[in-house]
N, C-alpha and C positions, 0 to 999 in steps of 0.2 A: 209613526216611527221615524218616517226619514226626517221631520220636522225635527226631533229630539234630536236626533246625529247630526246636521246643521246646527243645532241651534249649542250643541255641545262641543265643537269642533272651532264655533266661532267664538265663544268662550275660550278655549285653548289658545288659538292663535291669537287673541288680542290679550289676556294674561301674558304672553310669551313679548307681546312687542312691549307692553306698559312695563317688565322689569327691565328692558333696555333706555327705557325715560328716566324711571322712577329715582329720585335718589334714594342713596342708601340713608340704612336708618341714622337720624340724627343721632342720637345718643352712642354711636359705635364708633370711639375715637380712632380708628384705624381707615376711618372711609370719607374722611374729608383733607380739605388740601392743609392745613393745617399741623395734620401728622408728619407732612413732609419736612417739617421745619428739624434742619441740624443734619440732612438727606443731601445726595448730590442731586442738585435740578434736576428734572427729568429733558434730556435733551430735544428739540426740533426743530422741524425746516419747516417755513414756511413762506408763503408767499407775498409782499407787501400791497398794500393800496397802486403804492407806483410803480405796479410790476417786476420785484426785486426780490431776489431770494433772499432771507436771511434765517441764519443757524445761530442758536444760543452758543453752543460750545464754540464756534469761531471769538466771541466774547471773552474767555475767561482771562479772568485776571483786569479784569472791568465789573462794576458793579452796575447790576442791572436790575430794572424794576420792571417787571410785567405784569400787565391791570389787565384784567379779562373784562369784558363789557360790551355791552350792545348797545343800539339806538335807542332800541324801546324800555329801557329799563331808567326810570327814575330815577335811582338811586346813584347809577352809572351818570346820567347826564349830570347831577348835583358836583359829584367826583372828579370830571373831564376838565373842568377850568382848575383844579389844581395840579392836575396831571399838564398841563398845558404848562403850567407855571413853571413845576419842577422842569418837564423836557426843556425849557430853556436857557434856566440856570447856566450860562457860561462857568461859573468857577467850578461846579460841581463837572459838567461837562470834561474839565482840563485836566478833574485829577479822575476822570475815568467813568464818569456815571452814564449807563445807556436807558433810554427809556425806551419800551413796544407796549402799545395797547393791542392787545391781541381781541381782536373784535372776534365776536362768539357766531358763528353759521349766517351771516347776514350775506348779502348779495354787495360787490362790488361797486356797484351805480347808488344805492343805500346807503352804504358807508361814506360813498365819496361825496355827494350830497348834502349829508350832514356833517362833515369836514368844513365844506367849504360854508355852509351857511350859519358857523359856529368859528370859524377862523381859526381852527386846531392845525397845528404844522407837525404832532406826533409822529412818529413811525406807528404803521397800523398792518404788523399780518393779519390775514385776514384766515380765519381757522373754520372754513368752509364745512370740513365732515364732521366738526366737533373732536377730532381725537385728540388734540392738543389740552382743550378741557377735561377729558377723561383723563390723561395724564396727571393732569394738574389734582385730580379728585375733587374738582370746581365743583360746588352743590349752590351756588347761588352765588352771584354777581353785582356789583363789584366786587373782583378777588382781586387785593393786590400781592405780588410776593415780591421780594426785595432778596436779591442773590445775589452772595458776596463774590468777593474775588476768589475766590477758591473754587465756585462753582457749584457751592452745597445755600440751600435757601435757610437765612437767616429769621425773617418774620413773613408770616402770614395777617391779611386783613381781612375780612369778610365783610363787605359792605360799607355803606360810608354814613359819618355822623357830622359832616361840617368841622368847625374848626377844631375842635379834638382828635377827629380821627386825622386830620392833615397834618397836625403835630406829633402823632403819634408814628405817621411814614417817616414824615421828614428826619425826623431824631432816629429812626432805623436808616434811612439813607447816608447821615451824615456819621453814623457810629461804622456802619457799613466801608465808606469811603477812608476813614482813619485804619480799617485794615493794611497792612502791606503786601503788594504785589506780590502772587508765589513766584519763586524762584524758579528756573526751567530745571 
């Protein structure tokens, strides 16, 4: 008997931690970041690679592009040399564009490591507890979202395909940036 109540209890409590992992169901268009698109960003603070706070809403009326992505993710590493590309854009830069790779619970020394042994100069908060991804309704990585000057997310990306998908940001960045600045 106490065997069954152990062994029923451990049951309980690990169903209870796997629906704080699990994503939600794919097919439920209200539970991915996606949904968000035509929405005000979900606003945060967080903390940079080079120790520096930064808040989205301090941005607005800049267009901003936040890639979620980790070290370990394939898909992400493919993604990061065009991300690299765009963050340098000087003209895009001048009429307002911000780029954040919001790196997904990785470890600081991690991140910064493969920074440097990859030659990336992005801005990187780094989203240590995950609630910035939960924000986002992130269910798989790379997510890029691309947020207008007004502050409401224009397009969402969900992973990367090489030169399609990087023309597909880019033309949401540059359609993004022909917005006009809100008025105060």
């Amino acid at each position: 008997m106490t065997a069954r109540v152990f062994m029923l209890s451990t049951i309980v409590v690990l169903s209870a931690a796997l629906l704080d992992v699990l994503p939600a169901r794919a097919d439920d268009p209200k539970t991915d970041t996606e949904s968000l698109v035509g929405k005000p960003a979900p606003d945060f603070q967080l903390t940079t690679l080079d120790n520096k706070q930064v808040k989205l809403s301090d941005l607005k009326g800049d267009v901003v592009v936040v890639d979620f992505w980790a070290t370990w993710c394939p898909p992400c590493r493919k993604s990061l040399p065009h991300l690299q590309s765009v963050s340098q854009n000087q003209n895009d830069a001048k009429e307002g564009l911000k780029v954040w790779a919001v790196n997904a619970r990785e470890s600081n020394d991690k991140v910064e490591k493969f920074m440097k042994d990859n030659n990336y100069s992005f801005t990187v908060p780094l989203d240590s507890d995950g609630k910035t991804l939960q924000a986002y309704l992130v269910r798989g990585i790379p997510t890029t979202v691309i947020i207008g000057r007004d502050g409401k997310i224009r397009n969402v990306f969900v992973g990367y395909g090489g030169d399609e998908s990087a023309k597909q940001i880019d033309d949401s960045i540059a359609a993004a940036l022909k917005e006009p600045k809100p008025t105060a």
